[in-house]
Structures are given as structure tokens and as C-alpha cells.
C-alpha positions as CSV (number, residue, x, y, z in Angstrom):
1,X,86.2,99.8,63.4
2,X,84.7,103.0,64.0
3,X,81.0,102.4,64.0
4,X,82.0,98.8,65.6
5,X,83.0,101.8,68.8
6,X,79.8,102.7,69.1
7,X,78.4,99.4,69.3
8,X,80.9,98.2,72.1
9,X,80.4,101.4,73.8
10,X,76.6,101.2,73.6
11,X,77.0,97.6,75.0
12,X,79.2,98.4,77.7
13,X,77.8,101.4,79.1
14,X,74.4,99.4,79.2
15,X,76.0,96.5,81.3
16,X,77.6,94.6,79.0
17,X,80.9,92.1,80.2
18,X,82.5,91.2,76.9
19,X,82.1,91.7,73.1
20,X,82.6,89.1,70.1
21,X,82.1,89.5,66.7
22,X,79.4,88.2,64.6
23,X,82.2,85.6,63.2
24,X,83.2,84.2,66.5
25,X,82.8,80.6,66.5
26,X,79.5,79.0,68.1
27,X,81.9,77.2,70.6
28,X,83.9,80.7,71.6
29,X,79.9,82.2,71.9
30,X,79.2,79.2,74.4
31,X,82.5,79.7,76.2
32,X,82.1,83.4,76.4
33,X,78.4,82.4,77.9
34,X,80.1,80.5,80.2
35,X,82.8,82.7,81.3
36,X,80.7,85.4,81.8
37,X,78.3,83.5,84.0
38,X,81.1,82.9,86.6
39,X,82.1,87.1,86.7
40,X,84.9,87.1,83.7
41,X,85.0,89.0,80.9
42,X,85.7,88.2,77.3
43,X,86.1,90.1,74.2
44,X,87.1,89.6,70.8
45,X,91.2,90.1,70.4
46,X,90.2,93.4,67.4
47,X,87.6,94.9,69.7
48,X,90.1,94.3,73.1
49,X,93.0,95.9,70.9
50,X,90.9,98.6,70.0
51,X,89.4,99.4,73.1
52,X,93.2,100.2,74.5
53,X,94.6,102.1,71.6
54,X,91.0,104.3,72.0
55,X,91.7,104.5,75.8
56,X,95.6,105.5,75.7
57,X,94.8,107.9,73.6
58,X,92.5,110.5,75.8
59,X,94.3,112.9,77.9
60,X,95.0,111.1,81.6
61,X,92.6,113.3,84.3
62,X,92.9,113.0,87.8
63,X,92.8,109.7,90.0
64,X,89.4,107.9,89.7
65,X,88.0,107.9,92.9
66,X,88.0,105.4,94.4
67,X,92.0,104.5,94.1
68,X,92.9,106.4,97.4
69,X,91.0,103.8,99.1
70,X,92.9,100.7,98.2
71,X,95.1,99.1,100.3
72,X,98.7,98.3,99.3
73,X,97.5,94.7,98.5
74,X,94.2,95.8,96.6
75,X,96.6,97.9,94.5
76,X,98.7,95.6,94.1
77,X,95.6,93.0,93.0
78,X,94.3,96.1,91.0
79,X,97.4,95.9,88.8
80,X,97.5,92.3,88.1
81,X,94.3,92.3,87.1
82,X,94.9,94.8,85.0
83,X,97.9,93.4,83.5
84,X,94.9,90.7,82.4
85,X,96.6,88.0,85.1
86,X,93.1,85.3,86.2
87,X,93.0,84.5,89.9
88,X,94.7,81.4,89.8
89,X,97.8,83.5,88.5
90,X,97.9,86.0,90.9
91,X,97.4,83.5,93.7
92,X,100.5,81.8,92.1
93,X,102.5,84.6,93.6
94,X,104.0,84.4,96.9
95,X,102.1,85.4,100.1
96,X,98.8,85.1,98.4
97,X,96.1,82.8,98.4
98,X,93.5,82.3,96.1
99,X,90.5,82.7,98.6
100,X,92.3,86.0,99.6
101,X,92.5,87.0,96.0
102,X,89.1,86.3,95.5
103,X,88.0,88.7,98.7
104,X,90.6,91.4,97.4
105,X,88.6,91.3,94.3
106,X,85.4,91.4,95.9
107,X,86.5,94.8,97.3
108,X,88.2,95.6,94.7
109,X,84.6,95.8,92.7
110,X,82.6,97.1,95.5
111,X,85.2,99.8,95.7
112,X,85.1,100.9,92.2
113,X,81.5,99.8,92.1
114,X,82.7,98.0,89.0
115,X,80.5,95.0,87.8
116,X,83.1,92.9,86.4
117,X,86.6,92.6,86.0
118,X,86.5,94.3,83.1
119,X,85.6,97.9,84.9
120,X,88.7,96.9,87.2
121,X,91.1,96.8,84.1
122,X,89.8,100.4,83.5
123,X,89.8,101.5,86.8
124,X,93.7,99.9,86.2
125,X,94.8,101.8,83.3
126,X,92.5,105.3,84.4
127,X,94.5,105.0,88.0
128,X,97.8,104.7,85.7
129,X,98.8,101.4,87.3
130,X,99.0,99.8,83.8
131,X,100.8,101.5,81.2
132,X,100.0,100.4,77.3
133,X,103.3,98.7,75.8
134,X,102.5,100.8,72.3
């Protein structure tokens, strides 16, 4: 897995929204194809659990900038998205629509200046508004 790090790293840092392995099945690539086109993220279940047992383990810093920024709700959005809930779940919760969870995540990545929600899930566990279960 290490070297398979430096791939996904590579990849991310140059822009990319998801990672699958070279055995992913031709219909998971198209889906991922897909997914991706409409602003989601997708990454193989290995490389995802890997990414957050890498992540947990670095020291936590400061607040990411950025954070102090967010309204109540945006944090609260933040935070669901980092707990990996879609749009249509977080809208399921009371007091929110979708077409307001879709502008809260519009900020949201303008804030952060985060291309997808993938960079809000890190912004979600850097700001310590998701904690790793391990």
C-alpha cells in the first residue's frame, strides 16, 4: 500500500476526485466516470480506508483556514459531509432543503476553495469536526 500512497497522492494533489484500483470492475469505472461528472467523489473502499488511517495519524495543527468563516449551518453541512452523508441525506434532516444544501455546499467549496467534496471531507477531519471511529 505504500507505493499505492504515492500514486493517490500524486493523483490527488494534481486534481484528481477519486481513485480505483486497476481491478475495479469496467461497470464501477463507468459509474465512477459518471459520478464524478456530476461533482462526487469515489474511491476504492482499500485506498478510502487508507487514506484515513494515513490522515489520523499526523499530528492535528491549527484550524484550516477557512473554518472560522462558516456559518453555524455550513458547519453543520461541513460535518455531514464529512461523516460521507450525499445531499439527499442531509436534506432528509429537518429544517433543510435540498436546494439549500446544495447552496451550503456551493460555499462550502468556494470557502475552502475545495474542488470536490472530497477536499470538504478533509477540510472535515483537518477542522476536527469528524473524528476517525479507530
Amino acid at each position: 500500500m505504500f507505493e499505492l500512497d504515492e500514486y493517490v497522492r500524486a493523483a490527488l494533489q494534481a486534481g484528481a476526485s477519486g481513485f480505483l484500483l486497476k481491478d475495479s470492475h469496467p461497470d464501477k469505472l463507468l459509474d465512477a466516470i459518471r459520478r464524478t461528472h456530476q461533482g462526487e467523489s469515489l474511491f476504492a473502499p482499500k485506498v478510502l480506508t487508507r487514506l484515513i488511517e494515513v490522515y489520523i495519524a499526523q499530528p492535528t495543527g491549527a484550524k484550516p483556514a477557512g473554518l472560522d468563516a462558516l456559518t453555524v449551518r455550513e458547519t453543520e453541512v461541513l460535518t455531514l459531509v464529512g461523516h460521507g452523508l450525499s445531499n439527499d441525506e442531509i436534506a432528509a434532516r429537518p429544517t433543510i432543503s435540498i436546494k439549500t444544501v446544495k447552496t451550503h455546499i456551493g460555499n462550502l467549496l468556494s470557502k475552502r476553495q475545495a474542488r470536490d467534496r472530497a477536499h470538504l471531507v478533509i477540510a472535515a477531519y483537518e477542522g476536527n469536526l469528524v473524528q476517525s471511529t479507530r
